[in-house]
C-alpha atoms as one frame of an Amber mdcrd trajectory, in Angstrom:
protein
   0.000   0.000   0.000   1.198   3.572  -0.857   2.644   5.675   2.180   3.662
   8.971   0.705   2.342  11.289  -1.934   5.375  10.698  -4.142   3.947   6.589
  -4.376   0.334   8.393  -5.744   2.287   9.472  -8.627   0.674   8.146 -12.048
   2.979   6.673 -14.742   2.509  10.341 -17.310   3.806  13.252 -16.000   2.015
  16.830 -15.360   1.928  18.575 -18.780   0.427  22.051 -17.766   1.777  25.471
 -17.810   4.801  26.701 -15.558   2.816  27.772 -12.846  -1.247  26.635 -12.874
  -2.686  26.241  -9.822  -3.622  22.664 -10.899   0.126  21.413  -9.895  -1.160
  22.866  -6.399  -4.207  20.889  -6.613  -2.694  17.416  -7.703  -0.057  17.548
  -5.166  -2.847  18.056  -2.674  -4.544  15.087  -3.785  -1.946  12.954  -3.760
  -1.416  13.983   0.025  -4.500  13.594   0.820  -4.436  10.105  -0.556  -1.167
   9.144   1.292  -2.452  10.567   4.403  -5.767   8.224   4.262  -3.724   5.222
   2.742  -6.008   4.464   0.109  -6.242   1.995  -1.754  -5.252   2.732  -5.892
  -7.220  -0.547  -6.873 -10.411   0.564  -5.134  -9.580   4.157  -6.544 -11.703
   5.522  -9.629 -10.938   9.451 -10.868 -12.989  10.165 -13.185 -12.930  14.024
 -15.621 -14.385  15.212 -18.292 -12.552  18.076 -21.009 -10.281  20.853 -20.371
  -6.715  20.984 -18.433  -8.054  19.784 -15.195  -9.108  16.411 -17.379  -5.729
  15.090 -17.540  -5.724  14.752 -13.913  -6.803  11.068 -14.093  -3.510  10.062
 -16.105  -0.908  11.726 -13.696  -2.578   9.517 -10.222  -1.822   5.769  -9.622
  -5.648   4.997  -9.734  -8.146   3.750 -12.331  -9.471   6.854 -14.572 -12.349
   7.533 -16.966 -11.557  10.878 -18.903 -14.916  11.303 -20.023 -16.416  13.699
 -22.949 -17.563  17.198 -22.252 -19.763  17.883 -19.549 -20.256  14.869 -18.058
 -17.856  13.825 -15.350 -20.411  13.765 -12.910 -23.110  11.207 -14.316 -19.631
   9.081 -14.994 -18.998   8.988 -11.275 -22.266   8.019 -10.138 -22.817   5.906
 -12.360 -18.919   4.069 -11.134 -19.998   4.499  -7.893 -23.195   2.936  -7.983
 -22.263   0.205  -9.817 -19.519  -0.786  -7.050 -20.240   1.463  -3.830 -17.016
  -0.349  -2.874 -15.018   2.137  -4.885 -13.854   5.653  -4.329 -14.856   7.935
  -6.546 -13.703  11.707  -7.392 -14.497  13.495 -10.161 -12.283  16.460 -11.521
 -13.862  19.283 -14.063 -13.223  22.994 -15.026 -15.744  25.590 -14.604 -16.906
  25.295 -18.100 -16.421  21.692 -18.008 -18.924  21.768 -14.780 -21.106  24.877
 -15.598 -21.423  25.462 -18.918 -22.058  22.261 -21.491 -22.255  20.061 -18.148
 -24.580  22.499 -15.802 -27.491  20.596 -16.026 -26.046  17.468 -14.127 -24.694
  19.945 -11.480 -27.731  20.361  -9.239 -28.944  16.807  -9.590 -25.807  15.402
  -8.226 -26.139  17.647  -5.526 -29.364  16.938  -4.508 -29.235  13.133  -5.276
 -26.511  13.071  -2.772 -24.584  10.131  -4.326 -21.216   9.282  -2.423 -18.652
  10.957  -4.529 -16.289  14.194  -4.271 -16.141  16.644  -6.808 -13.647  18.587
  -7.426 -13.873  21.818  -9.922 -10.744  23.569 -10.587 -11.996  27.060 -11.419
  -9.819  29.514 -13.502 -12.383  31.744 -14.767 -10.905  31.263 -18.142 -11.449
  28.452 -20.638  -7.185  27.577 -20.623  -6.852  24.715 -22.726  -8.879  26.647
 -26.066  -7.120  29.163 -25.269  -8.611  31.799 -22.978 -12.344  32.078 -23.810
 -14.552  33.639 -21.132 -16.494  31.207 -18.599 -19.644  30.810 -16.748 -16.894
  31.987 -13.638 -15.795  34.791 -15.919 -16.035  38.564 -14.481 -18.583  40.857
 -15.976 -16.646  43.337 -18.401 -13.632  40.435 -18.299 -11.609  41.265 -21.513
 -10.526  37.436 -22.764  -9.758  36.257 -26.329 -13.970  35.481 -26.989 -14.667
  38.996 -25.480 -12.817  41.649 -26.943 -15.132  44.165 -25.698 -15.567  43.200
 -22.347 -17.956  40.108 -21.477 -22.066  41.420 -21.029 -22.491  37.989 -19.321
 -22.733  38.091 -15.140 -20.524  35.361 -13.441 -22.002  32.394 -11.799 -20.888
  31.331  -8.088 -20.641  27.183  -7.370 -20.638  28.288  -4.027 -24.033  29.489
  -3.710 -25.408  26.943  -6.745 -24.125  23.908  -4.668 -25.616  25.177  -1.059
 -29.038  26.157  -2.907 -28.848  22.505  -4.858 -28.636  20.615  -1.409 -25.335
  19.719  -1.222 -24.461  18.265   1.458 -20.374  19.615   1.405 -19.438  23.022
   0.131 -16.202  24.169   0.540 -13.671  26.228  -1.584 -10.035  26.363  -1.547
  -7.110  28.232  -3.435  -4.134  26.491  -4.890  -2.040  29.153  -2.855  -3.287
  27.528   0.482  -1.897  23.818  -0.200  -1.632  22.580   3.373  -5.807  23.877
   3.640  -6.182  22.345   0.692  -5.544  18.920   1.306  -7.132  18.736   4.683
 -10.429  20.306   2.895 -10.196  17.126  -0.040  -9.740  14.402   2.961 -12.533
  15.831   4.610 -14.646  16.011   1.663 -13.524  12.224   0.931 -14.304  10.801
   4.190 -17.788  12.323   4.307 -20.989  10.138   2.991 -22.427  12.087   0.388
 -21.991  14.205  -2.166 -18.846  16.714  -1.345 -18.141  19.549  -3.878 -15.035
  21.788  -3.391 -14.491  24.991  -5.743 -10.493  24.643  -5.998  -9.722  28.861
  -7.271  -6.839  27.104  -9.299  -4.947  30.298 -11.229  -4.371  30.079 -15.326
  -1.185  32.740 -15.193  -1.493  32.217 -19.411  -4.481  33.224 -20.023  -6.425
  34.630 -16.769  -5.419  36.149 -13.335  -1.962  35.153 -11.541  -1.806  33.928
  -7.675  -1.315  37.721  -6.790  -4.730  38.297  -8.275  -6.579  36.267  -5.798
  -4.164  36.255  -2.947  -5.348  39.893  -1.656  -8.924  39.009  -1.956  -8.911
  35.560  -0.177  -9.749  34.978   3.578 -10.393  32.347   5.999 -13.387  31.896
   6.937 -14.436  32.664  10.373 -13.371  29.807  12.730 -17.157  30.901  14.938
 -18.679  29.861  11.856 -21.697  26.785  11.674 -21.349  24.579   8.954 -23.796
  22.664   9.818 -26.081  26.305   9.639 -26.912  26.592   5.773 -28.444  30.059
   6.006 -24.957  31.183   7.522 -23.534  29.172   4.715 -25.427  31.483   2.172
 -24.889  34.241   3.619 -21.190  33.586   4.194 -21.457  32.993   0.393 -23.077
  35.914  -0.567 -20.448  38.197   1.400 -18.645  40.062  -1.689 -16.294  42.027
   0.681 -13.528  38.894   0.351 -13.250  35.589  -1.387 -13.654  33.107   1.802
 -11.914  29.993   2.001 -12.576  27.056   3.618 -15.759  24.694   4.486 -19.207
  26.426   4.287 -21.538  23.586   4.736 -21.545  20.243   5.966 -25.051  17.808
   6.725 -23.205  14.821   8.057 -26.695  13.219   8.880 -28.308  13.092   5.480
 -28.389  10.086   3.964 -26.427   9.241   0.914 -28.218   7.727  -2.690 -27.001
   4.058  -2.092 -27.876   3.833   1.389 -31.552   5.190  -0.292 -31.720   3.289
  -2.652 -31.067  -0.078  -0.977 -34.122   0.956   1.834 -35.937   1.065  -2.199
 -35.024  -2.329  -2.855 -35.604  -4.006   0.473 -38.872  -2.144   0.320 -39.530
  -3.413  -2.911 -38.593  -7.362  -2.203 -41.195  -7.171   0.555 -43.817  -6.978
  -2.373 -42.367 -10.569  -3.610 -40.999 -11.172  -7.467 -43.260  -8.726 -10.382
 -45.504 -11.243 -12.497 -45.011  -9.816 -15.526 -48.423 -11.666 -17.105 -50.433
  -9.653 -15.119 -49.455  -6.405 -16.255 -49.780  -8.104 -20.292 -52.781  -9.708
 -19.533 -54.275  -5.928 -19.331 -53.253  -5.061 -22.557 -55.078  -7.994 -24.005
């Protein structure tokens, strides 16, 4: 069994540019791993497109890099074929909010045992620098020459609203938060999301960008309180880092969905010329 990050390590190496915040996040993850002692044969990463999607090939794990959009039905669907498994999916903000939005909120509120892990740059890096569904209003980028007309949306609040039952953001600048944020989200049952600010210093806004803006949030705080959690969200004074919400009581989609089945093999085997018989 693994024992340090270093033994995470996939077979292909990192191919990203000198200084994206995704080197930040991988190393995390591979701490995180070692720390928890995982498994790599009962590990599944799965991603869909963009430079966070390559994540899969540089962990000692199985990976599923997916098509556009739609990491998350991939990892429920792993994960409820073999509950067994541990499953983390990896995205972009476009990858998660734009082509693949609409499976955002019902992983949320289906509450399947997985982590999710979008690694937001505002930018769309690997085409180039595009604006985002994370891009700033007025943003200048290669698709918006005149400034983007298009307001930003925040996977903070769109997670807390959906019913997730983990919320937290972190910034590739605070690695040691970082990884103790991804263990956390792995070891809870149920859907975890983490917003990972991850800067793209080739096409969007270097570390210094965010660093000024970030903050921790408030040690007082109640994630287990989800109106403090919005509001906490909602606060556009600083960029707060750290966990916002957490329902450790809610039950996850497997543990549902076998009370379905049980409740369902009560009823006995379906007789299937019954239901034909009324079509005769």
């Amino acid at each position: 069994m693994p024992k340090t990050a270093a033994e995470y390590r996939g077979e292909v190496k990192p191919i990203w540019c000198p200084g994206c915040g995704d080197f930040a996040v991988l190393a995390a993850l591979q701490r995180s791993l070692a720390a928890q002692e995982l498994d790599p044969s009962k590990l599944v990463i799965c991603s869909g497109i963009g430079c966070s999607g390559r994540t899969p090939a540089f962990v000692k794990c199985y990976g599923f890099h997916g098509v556009h959009g739609r990491v998350l039905p991939t990892a429920m669907g792993v994960k409820l074929a073999n509950p067994e498994l541990t499953v983390i999916a990896v995205g972009g903000d476009g990858d998660g909010l734009a082509i693949g939005g609409g499976h955002f909120p019902h992983a949320c509120r289906r509450n399947v045992d997985i982590t999710y892990l979008m690694l937001d740059n505002n930018i769309y890096g690997l085409t180039k620098g595009q604006f985002s569904p994370t891009s700033l209003l007025s943003e200048t980028t290669s698709s918006t020459p005149y400034g983007n007309i298009e307001a930003e949306l925040d996977p903070i609040l769109l997670a807390i609203t959906y019913n997730a039952t983990f919320v937290a953001r972190a910034f590739s600048g605070v690695p040691a938060q970082m990884t103790s944020l991804i263990t956390q989200a792995m070891q809870h049952k149920g859907f975890s999301f983490i917003q990972v600010i991850s800067p793209c210093l080739t096409f969007a806004y270097p570390y210094d960008y965010y660093s000024p803006k970030t903050k921790m949030i408030p040690e007082d705080h109640d994630p287990t309180d989800r109106m403090k959690a919005l509001q906490l969200a909602m606060d556009r004074e600083a960029l707060y880092i750290g966990l916002f919400y957490h329902n450790p009581d809610a039950p996850d989609f497997s543990a549902k969905l076998d009370a379905l089945k049980e409740k369902a093999s009560q009823r006995g085997k379906g007789d299937i010329q019954s239901i034909l018989a009324r079509f005769e």
